[in-house]
N, C-alpha and C positions, 0 to 999 in steps of 0.2 A: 073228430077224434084225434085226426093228428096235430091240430092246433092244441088243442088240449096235451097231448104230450109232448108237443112244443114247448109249453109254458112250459111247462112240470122241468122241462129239462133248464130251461133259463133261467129258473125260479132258484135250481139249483146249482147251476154254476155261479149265481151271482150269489148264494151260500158259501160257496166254496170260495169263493171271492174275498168276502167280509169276513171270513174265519183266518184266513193270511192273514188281513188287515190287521184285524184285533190282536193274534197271536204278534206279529211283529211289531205293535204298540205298546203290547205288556212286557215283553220282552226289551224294549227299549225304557219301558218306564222302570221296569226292575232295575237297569244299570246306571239310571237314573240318578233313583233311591237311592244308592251305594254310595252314591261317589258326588250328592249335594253338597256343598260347603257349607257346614253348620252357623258357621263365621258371617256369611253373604250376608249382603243388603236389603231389607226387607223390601220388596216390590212396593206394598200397596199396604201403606199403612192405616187404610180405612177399612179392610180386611182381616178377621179373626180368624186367624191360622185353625186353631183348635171346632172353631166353628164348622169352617168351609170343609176342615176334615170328616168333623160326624154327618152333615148334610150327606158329604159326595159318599159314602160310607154308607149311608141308609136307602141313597139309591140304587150303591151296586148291590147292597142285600134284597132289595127288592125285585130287582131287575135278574137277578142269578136265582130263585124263584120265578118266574116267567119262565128262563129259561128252561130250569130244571123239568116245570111241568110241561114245556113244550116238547123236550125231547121223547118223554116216556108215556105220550097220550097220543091215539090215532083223533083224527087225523093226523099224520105229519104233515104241518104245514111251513115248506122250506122260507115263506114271506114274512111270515110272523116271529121268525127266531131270526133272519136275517134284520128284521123292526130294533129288535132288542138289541142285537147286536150293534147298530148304528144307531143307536141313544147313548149306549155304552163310550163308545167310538168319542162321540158328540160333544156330551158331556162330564158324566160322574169320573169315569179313567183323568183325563186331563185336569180336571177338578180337586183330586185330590194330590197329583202330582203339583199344582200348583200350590197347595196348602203346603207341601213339604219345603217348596220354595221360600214359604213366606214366613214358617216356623225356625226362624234363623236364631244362632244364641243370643244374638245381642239384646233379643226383647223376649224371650221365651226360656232362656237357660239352654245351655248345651245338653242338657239330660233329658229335656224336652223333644229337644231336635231330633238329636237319636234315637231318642223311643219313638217318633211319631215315624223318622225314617223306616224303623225296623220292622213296624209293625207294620208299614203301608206295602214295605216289600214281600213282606210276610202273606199279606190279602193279592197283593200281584201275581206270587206263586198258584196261591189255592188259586185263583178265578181262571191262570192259563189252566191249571190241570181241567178244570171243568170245560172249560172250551176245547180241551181235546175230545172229551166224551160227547162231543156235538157228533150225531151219526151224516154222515155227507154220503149216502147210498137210498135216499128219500126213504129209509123206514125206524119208524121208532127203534128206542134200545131194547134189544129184548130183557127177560127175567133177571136172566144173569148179568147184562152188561149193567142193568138199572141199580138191583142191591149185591152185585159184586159175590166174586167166585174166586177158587184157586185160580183157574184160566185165565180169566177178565182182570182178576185184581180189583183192587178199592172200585164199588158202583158207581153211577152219578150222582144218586140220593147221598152217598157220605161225601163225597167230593163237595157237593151243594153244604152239608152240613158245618163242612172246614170252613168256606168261602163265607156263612154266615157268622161263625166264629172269630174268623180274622176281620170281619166287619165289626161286631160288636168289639174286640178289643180295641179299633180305632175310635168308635163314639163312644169307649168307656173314656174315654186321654179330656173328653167337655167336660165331663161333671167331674174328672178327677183331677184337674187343674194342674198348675204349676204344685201348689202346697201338697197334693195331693200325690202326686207322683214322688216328690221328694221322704214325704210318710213312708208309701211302701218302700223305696229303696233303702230309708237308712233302718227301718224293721227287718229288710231283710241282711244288712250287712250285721245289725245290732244280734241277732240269730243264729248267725255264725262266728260270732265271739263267743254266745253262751252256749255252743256248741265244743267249742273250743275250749270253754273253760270245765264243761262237765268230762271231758274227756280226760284233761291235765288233771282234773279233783280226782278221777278214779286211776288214772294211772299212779299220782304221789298216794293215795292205800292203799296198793297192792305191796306187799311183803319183797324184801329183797333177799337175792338167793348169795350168802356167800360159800359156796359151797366151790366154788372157781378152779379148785385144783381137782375135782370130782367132775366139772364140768371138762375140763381141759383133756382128761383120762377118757371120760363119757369121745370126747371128737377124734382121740387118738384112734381106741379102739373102732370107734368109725371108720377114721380114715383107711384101718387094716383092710374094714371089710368093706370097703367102697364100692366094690363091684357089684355088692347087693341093693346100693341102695338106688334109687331114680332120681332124677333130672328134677320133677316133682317132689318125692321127698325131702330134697336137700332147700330146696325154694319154699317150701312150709316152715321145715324146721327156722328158716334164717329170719322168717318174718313171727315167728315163733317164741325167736330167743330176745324178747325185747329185754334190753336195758332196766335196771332199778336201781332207783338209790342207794347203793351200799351203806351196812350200819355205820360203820366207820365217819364215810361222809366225808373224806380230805377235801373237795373241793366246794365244799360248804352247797349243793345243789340244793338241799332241805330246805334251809334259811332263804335262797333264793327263790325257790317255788312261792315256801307262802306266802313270800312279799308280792310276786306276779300275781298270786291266784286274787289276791286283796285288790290290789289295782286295778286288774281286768275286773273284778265286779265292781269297780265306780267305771269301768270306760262302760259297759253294758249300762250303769244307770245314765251314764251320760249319754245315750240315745235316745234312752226314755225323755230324760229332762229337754233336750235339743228337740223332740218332736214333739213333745208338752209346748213348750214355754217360747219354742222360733219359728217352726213347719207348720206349727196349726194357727199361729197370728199373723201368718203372711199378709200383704195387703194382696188385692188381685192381680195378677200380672196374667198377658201385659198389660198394663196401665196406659191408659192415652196417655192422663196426666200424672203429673208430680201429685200427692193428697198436700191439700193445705198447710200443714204444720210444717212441710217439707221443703214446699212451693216459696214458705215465707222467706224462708232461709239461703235458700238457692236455686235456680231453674235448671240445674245440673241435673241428671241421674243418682241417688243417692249411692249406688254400686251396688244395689241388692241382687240383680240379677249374678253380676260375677263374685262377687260373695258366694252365691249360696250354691255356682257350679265350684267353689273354694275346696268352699266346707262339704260339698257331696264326693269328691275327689281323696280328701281325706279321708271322710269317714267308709270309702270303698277300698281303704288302703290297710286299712286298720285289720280285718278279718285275715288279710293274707299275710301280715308281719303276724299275728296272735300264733296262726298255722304253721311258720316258720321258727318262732320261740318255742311251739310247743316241742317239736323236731330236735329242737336244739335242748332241748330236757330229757327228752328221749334219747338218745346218745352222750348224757350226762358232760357234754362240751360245755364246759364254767366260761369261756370267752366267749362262744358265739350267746350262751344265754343272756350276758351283759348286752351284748351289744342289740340283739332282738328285744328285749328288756328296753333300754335309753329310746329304740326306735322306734317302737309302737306308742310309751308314753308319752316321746314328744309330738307325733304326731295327733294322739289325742287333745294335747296340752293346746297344740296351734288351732284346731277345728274351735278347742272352745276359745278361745281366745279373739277366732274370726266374729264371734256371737255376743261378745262381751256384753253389746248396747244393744237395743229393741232396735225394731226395724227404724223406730223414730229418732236413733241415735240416744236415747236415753238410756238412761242404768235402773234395773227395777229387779226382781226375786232373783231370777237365774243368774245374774248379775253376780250376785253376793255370792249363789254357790257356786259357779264357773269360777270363784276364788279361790275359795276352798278346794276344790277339788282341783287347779290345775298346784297348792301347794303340797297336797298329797300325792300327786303325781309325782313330786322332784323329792319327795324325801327314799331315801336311798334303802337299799335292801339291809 
């Protein structure tokens, strides 16, 4: 008997053991992730970054199940989750830290690197919090610690849920490739342009109030009775009293709207067209090799990789100048709208212009209209 609660007691300090361990593994791999240089030098060029990712990805999903059902099933057995725990340790944790390593820009895109970094630090989180929920008192977790309470907080079983979660967004980064990532990115900046621009369309038909010297009387009188009103109502009305185009119009904002509203819907189609006609004909990347037609011509890198962190860098710049021109309509400011105006359209004009030629350096459909549209862009309001 007392050999037996011998073990039981060694069983579980060298639990308690392996639970340090791991916690200051993940904790290290977290500030890792953070602070990888996207830039570096790819280790091991016979290695697929995106690869090694989903592998080591589907063993810690796997292995975080074992865990999960170890903790909240009798027996507690402290050998069996300390097993998992140094498989963990061993290999899949290091495995996928070395994927972020090797997910460098130079062959992968800098939008690559980031997302893989983000998301790997992302599953580093979720997996420490479950390794907090390891009970180190040798008894299962009970009801509540299992599916969570006010007291307890988040259970094991949703913590386990996160950690599969943050697993699948890493082995979604294999099948969603270089091309693939850059899709959803510029749909989601493309989004918030036509966000942008449904807002600017409803804001130029709403009616303008000239009523200005009724308004002005309207804040006098306010101002009298100030003492009545709150802290709160004064901060409604001010977000309240938006700006309209006076019928008058001296500083021509009318004419200038509908020439933006025009434009911003060719920058929204030139999303469409740029993920049509350049994001979905990618070649694979990375590429061992140069493709033949490319190879004949030079044994260089064509520059597709930095091209396309170019043109993804612009077109994440594009929604937040649309946001700022809109701002600058809505305070009916006729210089800052110019100057937001010139800024958003040249920076679309440059994204297409990065795109001219096919990945193969040649001129073909989107060619023709990347013409057209960056001479629409330069004609003046």
């Amino acid at each position: 008997m007392a050999d037996s609660t011998s073990k039981a007691e060694k069983d579980l300090a060298t639990l308690k053991s392996t639970v340090t361990t791991i916690s200051t593994l993940i904790t290290q791999l977290q500030t890792t992730a953070s602070s990888t240089d996207a830039k570096g030098v790819e280790k091991d060029s016979n290695v697929n970054a995106l690869d090694l990712a989903h592998d080591t990805a589907s063993l810690i999903k796997a292995h975080s199940t074992k865990l999960s059902l170890l903790i909240i099933n009798k027996p507690f057995t402290a050998t069996a989750i300390t097993t998992v725990l140094r498989e963990l340790i061993s290999g899949p944790l290091p495995g996928l830290a070395s994927s972020i390593e090797i997910c460098n820009a130079v062959k992968y895109t800098k939008a690559m690197s980031e997302e893989l970094q983000w998301r790997a630090k992302k599953l580093f989180t979720e997996l420490g919090a479950l390794i907090t929920a390891i009970p180190l008192d040798g008894k299962v977790l009970n009801e509540e610690q299992k599916n969570g309470s006010l007291a307890e907080g988040k259970g094991s079983l949703a913590a386990t849920g996160t950690v599969w979660e943050a697993c699948d967004k890493i082995m979604e980064l294999k099948t969603m490739g270089v091309g693939g990532l850059c899709i959803k990115k510029a749909e989601e900046y493309r989004d918030l342009v036509k966000d942008a621009l449904e807002e600017l369309q409803e804001w130029g038909e709403e009616e303008s109030s000239d009523n200005e010297d009724e308004d002005d009387e309207a804040a006098g009188s306010a101002d009298e009775e100030g003492a009545g009103i709150s802290a709160q109502d004064a901060v409604d009305e001010m977000f309240a009293s938006q700006h309209h185009i006076p019928s008058a119009d001296p500083e021509k904002i009318r004419p200038r709207l509908e020439s933006s509203l025009k434009r911003i819907r060719l920058v929204a189609l030139m999303y469409a067209a740029v993920i049509k006609r350049r994001f979905k004909t990618l070649p694979y990347l990375p590429h061992p090799s140069l493709p033949p037609e490319l190879k004949a011509k030079s044994d260089e890198d064509p520059g597709i990789v930095s091209c396309l962190d170019e043109v993804l860098d612009l077109l994440k710049k594009i929604p937040d100048i649309t946001d700022e021109l809109a701002n600058a309509f809505y305070e009916l400011d006729s210089q800052e709208i110019d100057k937001r105006m010139s800024e958003c359209f040249f920076t679309a004009f440059s994204a297409v212009q990065l795109l001219i030629t096919n990945w193969e350096g040649q001129k073909d459909e989107f060619s023709t209209w990347a013409y057209k549209f960056q001479i629409a862009m330069n004609k003046g309001w």
